[in-house]
C-alpha positions in Angstrom: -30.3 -2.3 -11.7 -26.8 -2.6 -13.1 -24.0 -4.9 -12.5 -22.6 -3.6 -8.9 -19.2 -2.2 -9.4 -16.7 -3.2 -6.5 -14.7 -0.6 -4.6 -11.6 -2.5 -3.5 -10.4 -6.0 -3.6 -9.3 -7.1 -0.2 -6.2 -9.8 -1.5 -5.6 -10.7 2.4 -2.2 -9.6 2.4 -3.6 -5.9 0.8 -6.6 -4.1 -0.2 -6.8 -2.5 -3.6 -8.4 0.2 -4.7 -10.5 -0.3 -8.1 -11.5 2.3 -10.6 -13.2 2.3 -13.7 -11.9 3.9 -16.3 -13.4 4.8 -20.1 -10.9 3.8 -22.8 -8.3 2.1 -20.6 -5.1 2.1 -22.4 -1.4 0.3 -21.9 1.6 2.6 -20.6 2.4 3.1 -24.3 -1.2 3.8 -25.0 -1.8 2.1 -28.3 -3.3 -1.0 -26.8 -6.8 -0.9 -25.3 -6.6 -2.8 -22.4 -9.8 -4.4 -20.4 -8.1 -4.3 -17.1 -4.7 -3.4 -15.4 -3.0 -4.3 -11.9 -0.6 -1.8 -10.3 1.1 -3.2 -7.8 2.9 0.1 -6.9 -0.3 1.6 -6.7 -2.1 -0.9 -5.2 -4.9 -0.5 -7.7 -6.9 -2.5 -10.4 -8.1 -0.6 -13.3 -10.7 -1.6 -15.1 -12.7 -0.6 -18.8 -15.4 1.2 -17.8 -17.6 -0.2 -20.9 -17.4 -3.6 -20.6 -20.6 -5.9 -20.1 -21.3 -7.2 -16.8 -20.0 -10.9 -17.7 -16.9 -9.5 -19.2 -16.2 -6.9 -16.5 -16.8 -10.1 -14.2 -13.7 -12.1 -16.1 -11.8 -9.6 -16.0 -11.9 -8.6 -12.1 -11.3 -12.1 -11.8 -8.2 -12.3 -14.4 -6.7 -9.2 -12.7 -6.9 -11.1 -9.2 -5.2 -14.1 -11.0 -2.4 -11.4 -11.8 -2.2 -10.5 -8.0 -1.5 -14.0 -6.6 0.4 -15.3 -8.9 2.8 -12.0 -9.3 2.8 -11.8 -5.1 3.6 -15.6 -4.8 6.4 -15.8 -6.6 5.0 -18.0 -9.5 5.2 -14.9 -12.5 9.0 -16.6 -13.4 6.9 -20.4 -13.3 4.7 -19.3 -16.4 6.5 -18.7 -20.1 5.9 -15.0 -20.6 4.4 -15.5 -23.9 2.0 -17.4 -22.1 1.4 -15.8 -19.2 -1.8 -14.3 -20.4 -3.0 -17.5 -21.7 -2.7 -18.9 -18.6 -4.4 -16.3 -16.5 -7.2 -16.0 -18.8 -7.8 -19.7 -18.9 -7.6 -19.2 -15.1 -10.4 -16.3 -14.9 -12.4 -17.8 -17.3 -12.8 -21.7 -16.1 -13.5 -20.0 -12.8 -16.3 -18.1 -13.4 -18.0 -21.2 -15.5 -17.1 -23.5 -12.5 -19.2 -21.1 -10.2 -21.8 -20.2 -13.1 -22.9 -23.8 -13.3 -22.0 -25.0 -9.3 -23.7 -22.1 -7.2 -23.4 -24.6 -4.2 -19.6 -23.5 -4.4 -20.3 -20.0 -3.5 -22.4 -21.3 -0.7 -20.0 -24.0 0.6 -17.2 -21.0 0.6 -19.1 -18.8 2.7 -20.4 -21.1 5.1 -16.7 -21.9 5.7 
């Protein structure tokens, strides 16, 4: 049984399609990218091969992209650092719920 590969993000505000896609590229298509946001699409893209822990990050990185690009906040964060930022984001997340489960409990008992 494989890692089970979401269909759409529901943000609250809008509901996003994901895909997975082999070799994901950037626009100019030199970079290999793990994972992309479209906000004009309304779609998260993500690399098809990546390992379930990875693939994990990265939905969460991507949704990091969402909030802080929807709230305003993208101007806040020093464009060189921006991905810094989102990373560090994505991963302290997922190691905050990897080793305090009772977390995910508490959040959907709320």
């Amino acid at each position: 049984m494989g890692t089970p590969k979401l269909k759409r993000i529901d943000f609250g505000a809008a509901v996003y399609k994901v895909e997975y896609v082999e070799r994901l590229l950037a626009d100019d298509d030199n970079e290999k990218l793990r994972g992309q946001i479209s906000h004009t699409e309304c779609l998260v893209s993500l690399e098809e091969s990546l390992d379930p822990q990875d693939q994990f990050i990265t939905t969460l990185h991507e949704c990091f992209h969402y909030y802080i690009s929807q709230y305003g906040h993208s101007d806040s964060i020093n464009p060189n650092r921006l991905e810094g930022v989102i990373n560090t984001l994505a991963v302290g997340t997922t190691l905050l719920l990897r080793k305090n489960p009772a977390l995910i409990t508490m959040l959907q008992e709320l």
